[in-house]
C-alpha positions, 0 to 999 in steps of 0.5 A: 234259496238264494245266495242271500237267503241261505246266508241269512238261514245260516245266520239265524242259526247264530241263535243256537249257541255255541254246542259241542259235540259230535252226535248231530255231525255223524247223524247228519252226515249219515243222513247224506251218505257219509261223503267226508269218508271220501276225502284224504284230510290233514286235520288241523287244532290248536290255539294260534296259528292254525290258519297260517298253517292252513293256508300254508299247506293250501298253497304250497301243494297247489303251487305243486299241482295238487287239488286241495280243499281249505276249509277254515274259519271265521271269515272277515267278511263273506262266508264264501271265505270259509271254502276254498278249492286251491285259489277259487272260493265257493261260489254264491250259486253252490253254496245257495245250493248245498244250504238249501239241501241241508235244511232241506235234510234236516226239516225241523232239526235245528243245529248250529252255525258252525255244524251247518258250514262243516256239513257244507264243507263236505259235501262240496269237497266230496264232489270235487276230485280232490287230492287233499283237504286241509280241515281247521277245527273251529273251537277245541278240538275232541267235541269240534264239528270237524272230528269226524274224519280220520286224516292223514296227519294230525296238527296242534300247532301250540297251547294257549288260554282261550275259551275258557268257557268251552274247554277249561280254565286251564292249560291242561283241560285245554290240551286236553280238548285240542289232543282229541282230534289225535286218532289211533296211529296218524302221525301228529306234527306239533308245536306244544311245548313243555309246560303247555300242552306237551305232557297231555298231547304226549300222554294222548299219543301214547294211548292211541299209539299215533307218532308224535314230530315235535317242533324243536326236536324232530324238525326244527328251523334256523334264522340266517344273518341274510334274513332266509332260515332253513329247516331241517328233519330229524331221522323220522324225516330221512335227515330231510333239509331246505335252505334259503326259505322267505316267508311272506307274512310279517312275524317272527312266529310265522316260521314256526307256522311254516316249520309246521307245514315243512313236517306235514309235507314231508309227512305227505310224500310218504303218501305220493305227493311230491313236491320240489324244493323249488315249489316249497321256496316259492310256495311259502314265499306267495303265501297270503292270509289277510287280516294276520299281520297283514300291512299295506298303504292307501293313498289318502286322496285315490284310496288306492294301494300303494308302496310303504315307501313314496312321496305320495301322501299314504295312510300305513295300516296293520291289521292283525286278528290278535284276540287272547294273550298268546296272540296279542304277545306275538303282536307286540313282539312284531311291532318291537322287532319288525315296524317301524313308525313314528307313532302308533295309533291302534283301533281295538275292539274285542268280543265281551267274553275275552280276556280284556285284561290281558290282551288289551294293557300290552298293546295300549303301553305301546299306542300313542292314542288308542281308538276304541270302537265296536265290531257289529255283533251280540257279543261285541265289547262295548268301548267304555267296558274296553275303556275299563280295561286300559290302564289308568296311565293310558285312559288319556290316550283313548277315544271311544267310537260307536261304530268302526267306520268312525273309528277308522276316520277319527284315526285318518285325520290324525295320522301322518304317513310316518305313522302306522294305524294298527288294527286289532282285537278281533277278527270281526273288527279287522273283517269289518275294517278290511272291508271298508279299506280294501273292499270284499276279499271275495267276489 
């Protein structure tokens, strides 16, 4: 196969529903010689923030020399997205040739999207000479694709409702899923908190004897009036501690990403990477992870990128992948405490089997006008079932666009360059929009 054509094999697998499990990954891998038995990984769940966090331990360990492989999911755009070496993302002609080599594998078997990019994954990574790979569960966490591997260190960043259909409808059979990838003494770096995962993540490390570092009590961060914050480690750190560290991204939260990350790395020089104070400030300071609180200005006439402040006459966007209610808070907590705009004008779209009760109100109380679209794809909202979901008091406000690309210029002509378009309720819509504003992230 092609590039084209093994994308397009790749995605007639989306037929094949969503499966947990982990019967077809072992079977498959041991087909292949197991080569995700090689690899050194830091293992990473959770319910937000797990890309941040990701993407984090990517650059800082790069910035310090390492070789290290991310794999994460979705993409925005191009599956190449999904796998990275360090700054460089699969190439057309490898990916071509590892998909080609799976369906040659599995003949007549058939297994499902997200099995066939994890398989990919390991077989790329596994012959590259790697020091590390940062592996993101795709959904949960006991039963994900990913859960065969023994890592170096273990992540649950926090606890959230979120696909409820898969892993329960509560908190506790939530935390339950995502405490799974906890193996037999690997340390686990996390963020939970009482009430919302704490008790079973505890409960599960007790069981398997693996120690647990909490956000808040093993290590923690502090804000400083000058906009810097520090981190600091407990004993199980050696009273480790930073100071003056920025983060790039947009969002409170991010530090409490970054704290996550701090804790792996330092989790990590027990096992020889070594890293300096100085790579660790301007690792977190270059950190980029497009479409999460992402914010840039176009030029109205050039389409061009360019500074939030100027005479020119500019179109400001945010775009964030916000999706479930955890997400969409951190969102509206950013837009109160961090922009600033003279009117905000939102475009939403969402899949159908989200909770569009509760991420959809908080964020059309804040809008100015609200331009409801849909993403391409078979679980997409339809905007008059969105529209069903704005409260009555601001149904007035909205819009409803058959397709992004419309949404997107009803919002143009409406906007002033003191206002800031916000995009958000789906990484597929902020894919797709990213795409037309900014062009193909990978090429």
């Amino acid at each position: 196969m092609n590039y084209q054509q093994a994308w397009d094999y790749l995605d007639s697998l989306q037929f094949h529903k969503i499966k947990l499990g982990l019967e077809a990954m072992h079977s498959f891998m041991a087909r292949v010689g197991n080569p995700e038995q090689r690899l050194n990984y830091v293992h990473v769940a959770g319910t937000n923030g797990k890309g941040s966090v990701s993407i984090t331990l990517l650059t800082l360990l790069s910035r310090a020399g390492y070789r290290v492989g991310l794999y994460t999911s979705p993409h925005l755009s191009s599956v190449r997205e999904r796998f990275r070496i360090n700054d460089s993302f699969i190439s057309e002609k490898k990916f071509a040739e590892l998909a080609t080599r799976i369906r040659e594998v599995l003949s007549e078997e058939k297994i499902t999207y997200f099995e066939l990019t994890t398989a990919l994954a390991f077989l790329w990574f596994a012959e590259e000479e790697l020091d590390l790979v940062v592996l993101e569960t795709g959904l949960g966490g006991r039963l994900d694709a990913t859960n065969i591997v023994i890592p170096l260190v273990s992540v649950i960043t926090n606890v959230s409702m979120d696909h409820e259909a898969y892993l329960g409808n509560t908190l506790s059979a939530v935390a339950g899923e995502k405490a799974g990838i906890i193996k037999t003494g690997v340390s686990v770096v996390s963020a939970v908190k009482e009430g919302e995962g704490l008790a079973e993540v505890c409960e599960v490390c007790r069981e398997k004897e693996a120690p647990l570092l909490l956000y808040g009590n093993s290590f923690r961060s502090a804000l400083s009036n000058n906009g810097s914050w520090s981190w600091h480690g407990e004993a199980s750190f050696s009273k480790a501690s930073y100071q003056d560290l920025r983060c790039s991204m947009k969002g409170e939260y991010q530090i409490s990403n970054a704290s996550l990350a701090l804790a792996v790395i330092e989790l990590l020089k027990g096992r020889g990477f070594v890293l300096s104070a100085k790579d660790i400030r301007q690792g977190l300071a270059a950190v980029q992870w497009p479409g999460r609180l992402e914010h840039f200005c176009l030029d109205r006439k050039s389409r061009m990128r360019v500074q939030s402040s100027g005479a020119v006459d500019k179109i400001c966007y945010l775009l964030d992948g916000a999706h479930n209610p955890a997400g969409v808070d951190s969102l509206v907590q950013t837009l109160l405490k961090e922009c600033s705009f003279r009117r905000l004008l939102v475009i939403w779209g969402a899949m159908v089997d989200k909770d569009l009760e509760k991420t959809l109100p908080p964020v059309a109380e804040l809008a100015d006008l609200i331009f409801l679209t849909k993403p391409v794809g078979e679980r997409s909202a339809e905007p008059e079932l969105l529209l069903k979901n704005v409260p009555t008091t601001f149904q007035s406000r909205c819009r409803l666009y058959p397709t992004v690309e419309e949404a997107i210029a009803g919002a143009e002509a409406l906007a002033t360059e003191d206002d800031l378009i916000l995009i958000a309720g789906s990484l597929y819509l902020v894919g797709a929009s990213r795409k037309i504003l900014l062009g193909e992230l990978v090429r």
